[in-house]
Every structure is written in C-alpha cells, then in structure tokens.
RODO-2510 file (C-alpha; in nm, 4 decimals, decimal comma):
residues 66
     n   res          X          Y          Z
     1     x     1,9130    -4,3644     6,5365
     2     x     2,2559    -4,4168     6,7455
     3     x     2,4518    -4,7483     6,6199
     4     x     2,7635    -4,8955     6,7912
     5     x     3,0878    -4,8682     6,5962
     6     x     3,3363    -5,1364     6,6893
     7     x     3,6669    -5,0499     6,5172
     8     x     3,8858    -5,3058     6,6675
     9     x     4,1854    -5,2757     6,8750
    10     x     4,4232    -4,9903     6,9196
    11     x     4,7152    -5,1098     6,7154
    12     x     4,4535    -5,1798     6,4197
    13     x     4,3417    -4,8249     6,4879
    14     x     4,6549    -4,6527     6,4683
    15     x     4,7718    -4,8558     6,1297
    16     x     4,4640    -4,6684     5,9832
    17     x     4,5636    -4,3126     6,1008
    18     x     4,2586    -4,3032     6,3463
    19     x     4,3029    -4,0553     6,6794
    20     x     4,0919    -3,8527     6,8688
    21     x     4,2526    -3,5613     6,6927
    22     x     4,0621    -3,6805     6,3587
    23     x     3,6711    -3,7443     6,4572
    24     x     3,5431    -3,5363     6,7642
    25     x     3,2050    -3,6379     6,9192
    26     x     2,9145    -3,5047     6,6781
    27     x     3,0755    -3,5387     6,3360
    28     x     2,9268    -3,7143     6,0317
    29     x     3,0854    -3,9785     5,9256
    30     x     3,0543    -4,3086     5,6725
    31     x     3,0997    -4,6297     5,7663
    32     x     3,1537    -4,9898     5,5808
    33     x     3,1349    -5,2777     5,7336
    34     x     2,9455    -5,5353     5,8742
    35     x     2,6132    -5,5447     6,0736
    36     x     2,5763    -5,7756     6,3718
    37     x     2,3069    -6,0670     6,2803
    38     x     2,0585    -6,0048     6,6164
    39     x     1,7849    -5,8191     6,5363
    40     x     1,7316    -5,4884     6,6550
    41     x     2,1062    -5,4982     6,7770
    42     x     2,2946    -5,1544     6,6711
    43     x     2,6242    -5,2369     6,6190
    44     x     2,8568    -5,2670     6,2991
    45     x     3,2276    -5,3799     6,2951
    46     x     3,3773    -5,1225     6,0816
    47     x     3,6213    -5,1661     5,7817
    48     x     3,6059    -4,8386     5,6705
    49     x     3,5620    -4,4987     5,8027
    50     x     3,5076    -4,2182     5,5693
    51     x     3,5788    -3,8451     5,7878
    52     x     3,5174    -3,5227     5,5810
    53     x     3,6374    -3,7491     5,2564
    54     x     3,9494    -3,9044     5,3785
    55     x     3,8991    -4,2809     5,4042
    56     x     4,0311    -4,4616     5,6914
    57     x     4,0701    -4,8388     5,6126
    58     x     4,0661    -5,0465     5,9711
    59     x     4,0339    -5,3607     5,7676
    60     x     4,1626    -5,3254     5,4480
    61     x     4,1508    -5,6849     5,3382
    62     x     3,7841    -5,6764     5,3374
    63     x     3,7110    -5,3411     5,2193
    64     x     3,5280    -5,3301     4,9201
    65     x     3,4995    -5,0346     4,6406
    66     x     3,1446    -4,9047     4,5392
***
C-alpha cells in the first residue's frame, strides 16, 4: 500500500537534517505522525522519520516516545 508523506516545508526539513542525500526512492523507513481523517485517504503529516535507525524529528514538539 503507497501512503503520502507530508513533511512540511523546506526550512522545517532542513532543521531535522532531512536531504535527498539521506532517503533515496525505495528505502524503508518509519514514520510518526498523524493520519488524515477522510477515509480511504493515504496521507500522514509526519513528525518523525526513522531512516536505517537515525530518527529525524520534523516536529519535535509533538513527537511522542514509545
């Protein structure tokens, strides 16, 4: 199942460390965050990203340790 990852704008995304250098196309990742309410709509607004173990926190205010 493909979702849609919204990780916010590009200043957010390079606070968290995020390029294009870290995640390539095809990669397994983690993500926390929240769901969009529609049903059978895809897409999650992410807080977190786990890559390979390394957390990347877009949000950090609302991320949440499990």
């Amino acid at each position: 199942m493909n979702w849609t990852v919204e990780l916010g704008d590009r200043n957010q995304t390079q606070r968290a460390g995020l390029n294009d250098k870290v995640v390539a196309p095809g990669d397994q990742i983690q993500i926390q965050g929240q769901r969009a309410s529609g049903f059978g709509d895809r897409r999650i607004r992410a807080s977190r990203l786990t890559v390979a173990g390394r957390p990347f926190d877009m949000c950090p205010e609302r991320c949440v340790e499990a």
